[in-house]
N, C-alpha and C positions, 0 to 999 in steps of 0.2 A: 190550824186552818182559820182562817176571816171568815165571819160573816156579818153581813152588813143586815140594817134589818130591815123589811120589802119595803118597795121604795116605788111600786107598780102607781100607776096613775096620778102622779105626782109628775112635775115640775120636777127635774132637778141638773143645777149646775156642779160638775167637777171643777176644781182648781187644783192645776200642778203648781207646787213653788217647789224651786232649785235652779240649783245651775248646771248643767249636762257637761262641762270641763273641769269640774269639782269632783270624781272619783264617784264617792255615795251619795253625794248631794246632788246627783242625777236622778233619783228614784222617784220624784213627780213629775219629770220629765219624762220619762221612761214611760211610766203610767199612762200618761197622756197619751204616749205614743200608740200604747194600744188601744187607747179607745176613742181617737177622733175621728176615724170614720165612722162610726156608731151616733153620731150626729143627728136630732132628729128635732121636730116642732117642740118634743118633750126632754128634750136632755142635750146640754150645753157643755161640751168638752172645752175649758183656756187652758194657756199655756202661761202661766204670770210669771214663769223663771224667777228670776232674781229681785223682782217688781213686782209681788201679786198683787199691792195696791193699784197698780195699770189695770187693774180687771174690773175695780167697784164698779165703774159703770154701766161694761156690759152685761153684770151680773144684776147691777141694779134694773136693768132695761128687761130683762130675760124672765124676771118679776118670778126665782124657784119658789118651791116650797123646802125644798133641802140642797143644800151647799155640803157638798165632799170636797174636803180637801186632801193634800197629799204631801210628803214633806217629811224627807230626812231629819233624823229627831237623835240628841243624845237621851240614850238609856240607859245610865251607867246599871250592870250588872244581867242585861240583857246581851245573847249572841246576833252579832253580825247578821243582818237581814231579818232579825224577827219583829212581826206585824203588831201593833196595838193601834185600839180604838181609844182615840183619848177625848174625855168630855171638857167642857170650855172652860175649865180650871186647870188643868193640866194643859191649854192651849197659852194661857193667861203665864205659866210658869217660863222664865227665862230661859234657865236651865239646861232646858228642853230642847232648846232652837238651835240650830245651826246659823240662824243668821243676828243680824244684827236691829235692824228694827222687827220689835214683837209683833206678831201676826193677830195679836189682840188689838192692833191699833186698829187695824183694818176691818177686823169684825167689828168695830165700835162704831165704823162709819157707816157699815153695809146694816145692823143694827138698827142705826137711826131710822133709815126709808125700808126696811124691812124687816119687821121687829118682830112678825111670825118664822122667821125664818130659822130651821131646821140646820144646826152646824155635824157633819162627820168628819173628826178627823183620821183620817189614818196615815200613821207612824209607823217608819221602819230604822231600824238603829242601824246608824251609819258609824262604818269601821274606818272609813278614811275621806277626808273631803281635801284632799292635796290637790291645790290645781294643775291641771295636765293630764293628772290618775283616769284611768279608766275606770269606771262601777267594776265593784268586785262582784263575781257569779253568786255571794248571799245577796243582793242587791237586785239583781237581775230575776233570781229568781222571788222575790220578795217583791216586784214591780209585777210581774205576770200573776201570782197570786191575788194582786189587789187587786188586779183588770179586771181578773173574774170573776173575784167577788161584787167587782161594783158592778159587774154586767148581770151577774145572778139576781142583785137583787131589783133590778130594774124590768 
């Protein structure tokens, strides 16, 4: 089970990264999907797909106190859909990423004009990111999981 830790009366922006035609590398898309209508003065649901650096600004504009992000992750030795919280060194690890520009670039920038700001990542290991695939049901069920969590602690 995730738990994220309270996040009440805060400021805070989600960021999905993935690509929803990429198999597993849908599950910050996914994510997203369950919680953009939950949209509110205090909490900022994007969508940065394949480009979360497209989101600096309107994260920088939305001025959080915590930034969630979301994002198929290699875990070698972990099963298919399972959740971790990874802190900004394990975000910094290449390894890790499914994609090709590090998501530490981006935090470097969003860093710069917001340097209080509060990074969660949550990671779900992806079993297959074949374009075409459809998200396998650890995936699916590993997205709905994280909704909750982030909505719980909101």
């Amino acid at each position: 089970m995730l738990t994220l830790p309270p996040l009440k009366n805060q400021k805070v922006a989600f960021l999905a990264v993935g690509n929803p035609l990429r198999g597993d590398d849908a599950f910050g898309p996914l994510v997203y999907g369950r919680l953009k209508q939950r949209a509110s003065a205090d909490f900022l649901p994007l969508d940065g797909g394949e480009l979360p650096e497209s989101q600096i600004s309107p994260i920088k504009r939305f001025n959080p106190a915590v930034l969630i992000m979301a994002d198929a992750a290699l875990m070698p030795g972990e099963p298919a859909g399972a959740l971790k919280l990874l802190n900004g060194q394990d975000i910094i690890n290449p390894a890790l990423s499914t994609h090709t520009l590090p998501l530490s670039v981006m935090l470097k920038f969003l860093k710069q004009d917001l340097p209080n700001l509060k990074i969660i990542f949550i990671a779900a290991k992806a079993e297959s990111a074949d374009f075409a695939a459809a998200p396998s049901k650890a995936i699916e069920a590993a997205a709905q999981a994280a909704a909750l969590a982030v909505l719980a602690a909101l």
